[in-house]
Each structure stands twice: as C-alpha cells, then as structure tokens.
N, C-alpha and C positions, 0 to 999 in steps of 0.2 A: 534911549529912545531911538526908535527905528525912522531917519530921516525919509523925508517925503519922495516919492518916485520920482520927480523932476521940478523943476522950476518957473517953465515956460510950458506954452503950448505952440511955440513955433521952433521951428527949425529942426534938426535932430536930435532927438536923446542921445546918443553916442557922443556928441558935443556936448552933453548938458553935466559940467560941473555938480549938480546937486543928485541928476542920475546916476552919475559914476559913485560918487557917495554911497547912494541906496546900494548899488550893488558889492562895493566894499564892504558896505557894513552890514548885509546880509551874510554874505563870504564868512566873515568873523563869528558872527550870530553861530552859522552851521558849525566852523570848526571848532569851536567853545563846546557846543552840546557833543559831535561825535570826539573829541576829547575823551569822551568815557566812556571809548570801545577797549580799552585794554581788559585781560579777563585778570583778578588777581592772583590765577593759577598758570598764570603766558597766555599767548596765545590772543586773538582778536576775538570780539562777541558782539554780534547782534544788540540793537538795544530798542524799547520799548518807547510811548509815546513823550513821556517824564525823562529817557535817557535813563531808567534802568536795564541790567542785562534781563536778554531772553535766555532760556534756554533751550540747548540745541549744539548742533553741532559747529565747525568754522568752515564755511564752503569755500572753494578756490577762488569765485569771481569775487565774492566778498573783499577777502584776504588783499588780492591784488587791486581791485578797485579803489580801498582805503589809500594801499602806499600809492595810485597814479593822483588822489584825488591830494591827500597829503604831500608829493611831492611836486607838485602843481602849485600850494598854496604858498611853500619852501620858498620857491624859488620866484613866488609872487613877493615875497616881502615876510610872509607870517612865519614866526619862530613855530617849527615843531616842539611845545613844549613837552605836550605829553609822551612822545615819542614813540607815534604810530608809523612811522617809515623805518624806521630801524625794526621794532618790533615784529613790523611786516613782512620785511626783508630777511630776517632772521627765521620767521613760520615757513615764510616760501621756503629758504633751503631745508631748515632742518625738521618743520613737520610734513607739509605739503609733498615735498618732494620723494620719489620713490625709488629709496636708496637699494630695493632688488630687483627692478623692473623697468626702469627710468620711467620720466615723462612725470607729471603732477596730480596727485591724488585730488577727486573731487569734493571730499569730506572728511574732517579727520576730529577728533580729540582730544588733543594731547597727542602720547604717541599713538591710543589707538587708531583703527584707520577705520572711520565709520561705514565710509562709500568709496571702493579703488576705482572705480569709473574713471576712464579716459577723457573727457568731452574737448573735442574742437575749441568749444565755446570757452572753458576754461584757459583751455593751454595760450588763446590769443590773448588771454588778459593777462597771462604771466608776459608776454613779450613788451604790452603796453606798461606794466611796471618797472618793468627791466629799463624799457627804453626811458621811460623818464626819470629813472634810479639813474642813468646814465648822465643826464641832462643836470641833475642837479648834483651831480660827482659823488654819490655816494659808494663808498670803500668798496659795501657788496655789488656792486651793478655790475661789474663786468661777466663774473665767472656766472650769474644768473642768464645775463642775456646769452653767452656763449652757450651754456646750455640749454635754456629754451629754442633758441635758433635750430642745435642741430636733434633736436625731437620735434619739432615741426618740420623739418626738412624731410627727417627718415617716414614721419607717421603720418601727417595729416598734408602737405603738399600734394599735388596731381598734379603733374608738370603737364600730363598731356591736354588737362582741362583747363589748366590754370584756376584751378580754386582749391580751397580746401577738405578735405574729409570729415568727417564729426564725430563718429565715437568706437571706443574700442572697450574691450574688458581690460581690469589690470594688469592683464598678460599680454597684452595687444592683440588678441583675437579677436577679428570683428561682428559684432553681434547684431547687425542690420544693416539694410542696404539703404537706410533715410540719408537724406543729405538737405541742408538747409541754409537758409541764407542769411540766418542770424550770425550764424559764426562767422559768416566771410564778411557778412557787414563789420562785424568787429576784429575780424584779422584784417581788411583795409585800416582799419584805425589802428592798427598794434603795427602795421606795418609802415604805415605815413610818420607814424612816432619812430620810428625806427630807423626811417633814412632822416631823418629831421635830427635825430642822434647820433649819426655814424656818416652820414652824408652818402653811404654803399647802396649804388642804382639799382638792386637787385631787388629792397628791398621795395622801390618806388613803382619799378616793372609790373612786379606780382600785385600789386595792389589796383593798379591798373588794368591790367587783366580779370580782375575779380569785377571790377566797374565796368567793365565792358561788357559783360557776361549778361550783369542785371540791370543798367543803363539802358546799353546800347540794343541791345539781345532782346530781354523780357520783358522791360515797362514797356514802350512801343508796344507792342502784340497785347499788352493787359491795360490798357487804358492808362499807363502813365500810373499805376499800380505795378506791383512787385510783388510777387506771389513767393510764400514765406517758406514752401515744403516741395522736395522733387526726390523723383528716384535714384538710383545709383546711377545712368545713365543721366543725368538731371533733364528728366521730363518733370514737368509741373505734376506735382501729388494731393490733389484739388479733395482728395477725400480723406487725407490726412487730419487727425489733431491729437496731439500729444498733452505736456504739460499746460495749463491753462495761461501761467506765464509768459515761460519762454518758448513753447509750442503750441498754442493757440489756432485754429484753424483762422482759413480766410485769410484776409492780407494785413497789416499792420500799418496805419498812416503814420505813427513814431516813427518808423525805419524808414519811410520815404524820404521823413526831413533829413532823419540824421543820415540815410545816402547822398542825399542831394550837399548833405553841408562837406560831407567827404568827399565829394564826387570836384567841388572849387578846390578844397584843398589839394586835392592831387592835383587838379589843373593846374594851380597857380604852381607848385614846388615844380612842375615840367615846364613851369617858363610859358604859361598863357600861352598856349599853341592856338593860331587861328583857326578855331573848330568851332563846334556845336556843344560846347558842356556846358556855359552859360544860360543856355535856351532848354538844355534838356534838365538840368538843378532847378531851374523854375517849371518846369512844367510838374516833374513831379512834386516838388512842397507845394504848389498853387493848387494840384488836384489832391491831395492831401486836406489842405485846407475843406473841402469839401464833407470832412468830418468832425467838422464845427455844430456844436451843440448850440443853436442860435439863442434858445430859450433857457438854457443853464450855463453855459458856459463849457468849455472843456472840449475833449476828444472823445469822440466813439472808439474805444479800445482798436476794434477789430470790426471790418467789415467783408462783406462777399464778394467773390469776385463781379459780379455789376454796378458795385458800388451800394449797395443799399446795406442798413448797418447791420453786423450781426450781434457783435457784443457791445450795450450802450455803457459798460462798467467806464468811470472818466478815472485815470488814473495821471499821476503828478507827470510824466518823464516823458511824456507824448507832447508836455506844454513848454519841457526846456530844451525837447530838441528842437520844435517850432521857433521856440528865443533863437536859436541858435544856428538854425540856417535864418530867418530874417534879419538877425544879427550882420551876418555875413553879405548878406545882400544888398544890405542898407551901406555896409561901405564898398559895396563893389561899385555901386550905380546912384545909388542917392537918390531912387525913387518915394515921391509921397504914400504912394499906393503899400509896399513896404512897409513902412516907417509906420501907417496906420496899424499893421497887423502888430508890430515889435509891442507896440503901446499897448495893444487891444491884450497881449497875452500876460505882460507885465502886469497891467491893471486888475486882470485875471487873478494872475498868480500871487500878488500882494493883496486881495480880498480873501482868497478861498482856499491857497496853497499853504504858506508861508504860515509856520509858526511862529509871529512875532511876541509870544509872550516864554515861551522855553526853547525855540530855537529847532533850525532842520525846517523841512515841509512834511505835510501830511500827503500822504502816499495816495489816498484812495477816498474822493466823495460818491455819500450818498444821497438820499434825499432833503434839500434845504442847505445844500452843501453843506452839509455838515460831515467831517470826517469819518469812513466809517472802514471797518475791519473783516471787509469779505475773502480780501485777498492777502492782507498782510496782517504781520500781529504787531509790527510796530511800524518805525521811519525805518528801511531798511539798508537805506544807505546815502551817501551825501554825493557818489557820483555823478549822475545828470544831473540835481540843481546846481553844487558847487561850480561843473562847466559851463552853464546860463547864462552866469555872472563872471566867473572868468575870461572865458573869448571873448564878451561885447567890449569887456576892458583894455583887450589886448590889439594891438595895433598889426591891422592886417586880416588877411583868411587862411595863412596857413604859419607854421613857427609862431605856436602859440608864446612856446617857453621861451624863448628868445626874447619875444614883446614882452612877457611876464617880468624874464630877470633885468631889462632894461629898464621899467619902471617901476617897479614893486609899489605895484599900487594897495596890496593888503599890507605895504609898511606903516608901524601906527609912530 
C-alpha cells in the first residue's frame, strides 16, 4: 500500500518522516514498473501503460535518461536488479555510438541505425549519464565521459557565445541555423553533474554562462519568461514551432522551474556569491506559477509570449519540475508561502498523476483527468518524476549524489 503524503498539517513536509516515506515508496513503486525496459533482443524499450514494450525505435535521451535515473536510485540505496545501467551503459558505447563519424546517434535498432541525427539535446544527456556513471563508479564511466566531453567541445560548444549548438547531420554538416534553449537548459544540468563528478571549473563556468545568457539576458526583457527558439545569431525566433514536444512554440513554464532550480544549483556549487540569483530563481518559478490551471489542476503546457495560454494540453513533468524547484526553496528559506505550493502539487500529483495501482505516472490528462494518449502512447519515462522525489529527499540544493549516497534513503 501506497503510504499517506504526510502526517501533519504543520510544519514542513521535507521534515515529515511519513512524507519521506511516500516519496521512497513512490521511488520503488516507479523503479519496479520501469524494471521492464530491457528489450529481450538488448537493447532498452519504451514501455506502455501495463509496462508492456512499445514498439519503435531506442532514442538517445531515452537510453541516457534510464542510466542517469537508474544510477541515481543505485546510489540512493536501491539494487539495480534488472540491470538497466550496465545495460545502458553498454547501448550508449556499442549501439548509440558512432563508430565512423563520432558523436551519438539519435535513433538506433539494434545495430541498425534508424535516425543518425546529431541533436545538441541528445549529446547533453550522454554527459549527464556519463557524469553520474561517474558518481556511482561504474567500470564504463570514464572512457564515456572522456568521450562525450571532447564531441561536445569539438561540435556543439561556442566559446564565443558561451552556449551550445543544436543539430548537425551524421556527417556533422549543419542543416539549420535554429538554436534553442532546451538543449542549454540541459547542458547546464549535464554540466553541473559534471563538475559535481570531477570537481573541473570548467565545467561549472560553462554552465554558468549558459544562465547568464537566459537568466540574466532574456527573462528580464520577457517578463520573467524565457523564450524557447532564436536564430543562429540568438535573436529570439518568436515565429518558430517545431516538434510539439520538444519544439513547441511559445514559451514553456516547465523550463522556467527547472531553470530556476538549476540556476541555485549552480549558485550554491560557486559558493553562494552575494548576488541576485536567489531573487531572480524566484521570480521566474513564481511567474511560472501563473500557469496554474485553477479549476483542473496542472500546467498549461505552453503559453504566448504575453503570457496568455497557448497550449492548455497538462502534461506530468511541468508538475515535478515545479516539486522541484519548491522543493529547493523550501530548504533554502523555509518560507510558508512555498511550503503551500510543495503540498498544493504533491496533493496534485498523488490524486491525478501517480499510478498507484501499477506503478510510474500518467504522462498526459484529459478531461475529468483522466489519463489520456494525445501526445504519448505510454509512461515514457521515469526521469522527471523519479527526480520529484529524489532531491526533496536529498539534503541540500545542489550534490544531489553525494546527499543520496549518504543516506540511501531508497535502502529497504
């Protein structure tokens, strides 16, 4: 049985023994159902709403998402039993990887190669695998991370912008002048992982610079929004819209949170410099907030740059990056005003998310929330809930793995 959210109605959930519970025993709940991502032919797969496979191909962010979310749990306390980090770790070198063209194929097979696409967005998720393949010592981590390091250095780095590049063909020919902010949103996080594992300034710098860019630069000038698409020259590409996903037109309140929750992270790993990154992490999750779905619950996917909604689709991963910078917030300051939102999304996400009868969350409501299948065809993956519940467990806002392997709070 799935224990209660908390115990109390005073004080903080992050202190409540019976919260920590719920979110351990969620934690286990998800790694039990995606247990049954291995394919019985190698290889990682997709799985349906039961945790049967889909079929289809094995994408790159997938592939790496698994091992950062499996070796996260590792080194929480929970046996890898089905042995999705090795597994994972073995796809990235020997299918993923592209043994006549370097860099990581975006879609593969087996050995064939479905999609050689280059993506930005990919290649920073191999770094955040690598890095926490790092973190919890495993045999392959090094020779991965060395190599994802120097193909992001040669291909998608811009020293003179300080940000990243986003997509090339198999051949490294570049096939568009888009540049976006998804990828650098998640190349801070592959790269905050990265000096968190190696302790190399370098990799702290860059990341930092990426925050400064969309921080200090473009939320200001966009209401404390963050504008999702720019040209090669990165001016804002306001007429842009690609994949419905991961290129959605408009601006994206998910990536405000999980900038804002990046954005203390890096503070605090620089040694809480007396600045303004405290006041500006809030400003953008508080105006975020403002895509609060009063009378259902949830996030407006995607909204316009004036702020009015564009896309009301409420998807799962908007509500655990919200967990996850108020998470954050709530031990930064221990404000009440906080603490009410942490509750308001939990309470949320254990009514309308949360698979409590086979495990994972439902990706996607429609109406009477009840789960529906517009955008995905199953649960597609356990990364953003499984971190929900991991961070608020782990002591601190940044060195998650650190706090993790000190406590192993997913030990049973």
């Amino acid at each position: 049985m799935t224990p209660p959210l908390a115990s109390t109605e005073t004080g903080f959930w992050l202190d409540d023994p019976t919260h920590r519970a719920f979110l351990a025993a969620d934690a286990r709940r998800q790694l039990a159902f995606f247990d049954r991502s291995l394919r019985q032919d190698g290889g990682l797969v997709s799985l349906d709403y039961e945790g049967k496979p889909l079929k289809g191909p094995q994408e790159l962010f997938a592939t790496t998402r698994l091992v950062h979310s499996y070796g996260l749990a590792q080194i929480a306390g929970r046996p890898d039993a089905a042995g999705i980090v090795d597994r994972g770790m073995d796809d990235l070198w020997t299918r993923h990887r592209d043994k006549e063209h370097g860099g990581y194929l975006h879609a593969v097979d087996g050995e064939e190669v479905v999609d050689g696409i280059k993506l930005g967005y990919g290649h920073v998720f191999v770094l955040l695998a690598a890095s926490t393949a790092k973190q919890l010592g495993h045999p392959d981590a090094d020779r991965l991370f060395d190599d994802i390091v120097a193909v992001l250095d040669r291909h998608y780095w811009d020293e003179a912008v300080g940000l990243f590049r986003d997509e090339f063909t198999r051949d490294w020919q570049p096939f568009s002048t888009y540049r976006g902010m998804n990828a650098n949103m998640h190349g801070v996080e592959a790269l905050l992982a990265a000096f968190e594992a190696t302790g190399e300034a370098i990799f702290l710098t860059r990341a930092r610079r990426i925050l400064a860019f969309f921080i200090d630069r473009i939320a200001p000038q966009e209401g404390w929004r963050i504008a999702e698409h720019y040209t090669d020259d990165w001016r804002i590409d306001r007429a842009y819209e690609g994949n419905p996903m991961f290129r959605p037109a408009g601006t994206t309140p998910g990536h405000s949170f999980e900038m804002a929750r990046l954005h203390l992270q890096a503070w605090d790993l620089a040694g809480r410099p007396d600045d303004d990154s405290v006041v500006k992490a809030r400003r953008l999750a508080e105006t975020a907030l403002l895509a609060w779905d009063e009378a259902r619950g949830g996030f407006a996917y995607t909204l316009n740059a004036d702020g009015s909604v564009a896309r009301n689709a409420r998807y799962w991963w908007p509500v655990t990056e919200a967990i996850g910078i108020f998470a954050t917030l709530v031990k930064l300051e221990r404000r009440q005003a906080d603490e009410v939102w942490y509750r308001k999304l939990w309470r949320f996400a254990d009514q309308c998310l949360i698979d409590h009868e086979t495990g994972g969350w439902f990706p996607e409501l429609g109406e009477h929330d009840r789960p529906a299948m517009d955008q995905f065809a199953g649960k597609p993956d356990i990364y953003h809930a499984l971190q929900a519940e991991l961070f608020p467990l782990a002591g601190g806002i940044s060195r998650a793995a650190e706090a993790l392997a000190a406590q192993k709070p997913l030990a049973e």
